[in-house]
N, C-alpha and C positions, 0 to 999 in steps of 0.2 A: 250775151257774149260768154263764150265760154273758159274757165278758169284756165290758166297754164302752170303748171307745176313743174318748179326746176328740181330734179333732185340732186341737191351738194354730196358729194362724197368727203367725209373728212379726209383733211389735208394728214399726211401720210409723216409719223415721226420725224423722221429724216428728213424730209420738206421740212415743216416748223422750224427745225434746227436749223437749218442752209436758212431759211429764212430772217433768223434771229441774228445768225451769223454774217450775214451782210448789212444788215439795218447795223448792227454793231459797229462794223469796220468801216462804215459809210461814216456815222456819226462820229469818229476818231477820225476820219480822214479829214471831215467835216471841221474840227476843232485845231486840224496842223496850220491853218491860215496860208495856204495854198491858193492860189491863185483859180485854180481848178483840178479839180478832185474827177478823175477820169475812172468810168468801170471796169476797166483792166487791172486798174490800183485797188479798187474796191475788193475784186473777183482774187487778186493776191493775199491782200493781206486778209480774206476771210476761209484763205485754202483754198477754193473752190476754183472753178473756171467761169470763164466769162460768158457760156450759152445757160450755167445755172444761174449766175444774176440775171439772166436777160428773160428767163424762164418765170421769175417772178417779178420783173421790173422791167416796159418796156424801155425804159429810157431815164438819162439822171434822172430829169424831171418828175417822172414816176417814183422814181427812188428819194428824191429831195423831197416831194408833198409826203412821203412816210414819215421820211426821219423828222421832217420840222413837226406834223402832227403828232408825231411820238413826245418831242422835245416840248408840246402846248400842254402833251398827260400830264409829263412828269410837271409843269411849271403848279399844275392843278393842284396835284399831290403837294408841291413846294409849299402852296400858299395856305393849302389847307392846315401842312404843318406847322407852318409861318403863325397863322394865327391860332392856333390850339396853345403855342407856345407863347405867343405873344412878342415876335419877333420885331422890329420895327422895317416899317415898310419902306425905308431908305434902303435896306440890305436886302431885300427882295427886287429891290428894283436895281440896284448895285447889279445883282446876277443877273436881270434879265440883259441888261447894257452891257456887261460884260462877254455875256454870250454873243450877243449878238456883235461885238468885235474880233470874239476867237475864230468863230462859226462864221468868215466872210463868202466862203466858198457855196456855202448854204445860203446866207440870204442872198449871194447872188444870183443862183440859180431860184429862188423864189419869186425875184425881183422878174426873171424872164417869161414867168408866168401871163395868161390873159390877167387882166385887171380884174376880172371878179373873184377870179381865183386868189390871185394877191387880199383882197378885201376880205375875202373869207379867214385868211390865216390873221389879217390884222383883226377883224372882230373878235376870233378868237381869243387872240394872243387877250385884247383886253376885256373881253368876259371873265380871263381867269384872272385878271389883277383889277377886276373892281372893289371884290368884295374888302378885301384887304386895302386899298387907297380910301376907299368909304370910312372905314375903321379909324383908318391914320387920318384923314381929313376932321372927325369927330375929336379925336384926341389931339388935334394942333399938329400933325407930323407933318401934314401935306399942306402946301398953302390952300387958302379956303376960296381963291378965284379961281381954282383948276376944275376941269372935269376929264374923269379917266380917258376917254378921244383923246384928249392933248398929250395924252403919253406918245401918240402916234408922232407928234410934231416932233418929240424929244427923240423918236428913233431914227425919223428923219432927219436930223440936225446930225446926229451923229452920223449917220450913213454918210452924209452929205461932206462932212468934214473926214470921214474913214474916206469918202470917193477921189478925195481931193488929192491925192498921193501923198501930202503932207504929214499923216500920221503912218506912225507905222502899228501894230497891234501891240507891239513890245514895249513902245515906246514910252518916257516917262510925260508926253506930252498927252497921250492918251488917259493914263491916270489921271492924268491933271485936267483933261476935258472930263469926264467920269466924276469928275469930284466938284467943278464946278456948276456942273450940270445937276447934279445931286443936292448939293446945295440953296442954287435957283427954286428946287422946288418943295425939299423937304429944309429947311433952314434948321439948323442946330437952335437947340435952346440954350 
């Protein structure tokens, strides 16, 4: 069989840029708690027009599997800081629950993904908060019947109660789920 050789041409300054620049205004759009985050809005607020998003993004959905795989780097980066510092893992996990109710526009369109794709982003999601829940589970922070999976339940639980129109992201009912949730699992000393 014979080899096939693609040659890539490096992507062109100015491409990088428009590129950086929409994942940007994507992931602010991402965070206004918007019901839905349209690429016209995106293609605005990143200067640009809407055939240059479309040029590197064929569809939200294209654009949401970036920005949420962007959003799994940085949680990387989080934890790795997380733990160098010795952070506790209730505050690590505070932000990931956190995000995930500013950012509803985002998981919602994650949510419309096939199911494997969805999987893929939850394995992710908690590949990067194992190592650090192992940590905390050693030192008493996490209860000792969990295992990192079950964090999935806890994000469902909140989806499930964010789906219910009953909360709002602002709301001080939201904290108050966020904190009891937080507690269930990392109990104060």
């Amino acid at each position: 069989m014979r080899e096939r050789r693609v040659l890539l041409t490096p992507q062109r300054t100015d491409a990088r840029r428009n590129r950086e620049m929409i994942l940007r205004a994507a992931d602010e759009a991402f965070a206004e708690g918007a019901d839905s985050v349209q690429i016209e809005e995106i293609a605005r607020r990143a200067g640009l027009g809407r055939a240059t998003v479309y040029r590197h993004f064929s569809d939200r959905h294209a654009l949401a599997t970036t920005v949420a795989a962007h959003r799994i780097e940085a949680l990387e980066r989080l934890v790795s800081t997380a733990e160098r510092e010795r952070r506790p893992f209730r505050d690590l996990l505070h932000f990931v629950l956190s995000d995930q109710v500013v950012r509803r526009p985002l998981v919602h369109l994650i949510r419309q993904l096939p199911e494997q794709e969805q999987r893929r982003f939850a394995d992710a999601l908690i590949a990067a908060l194992t190592p650090a829940f192992r940590r905390a589970q050693a030192a008493a922070e996490v209860r000792a019947d969990l295992e990192p999976a079950d964090l999935m339940l806890v994000l469902e639980m909140i989806e499930g109660a964010l789906a219910s129109k009953l909360l709002r992201s602002g709301d001080d009912a939201v904290r108050k789920l966020l904190s009891v949730t937080l507690d269930g699992l990392c109990p104060r000393r």
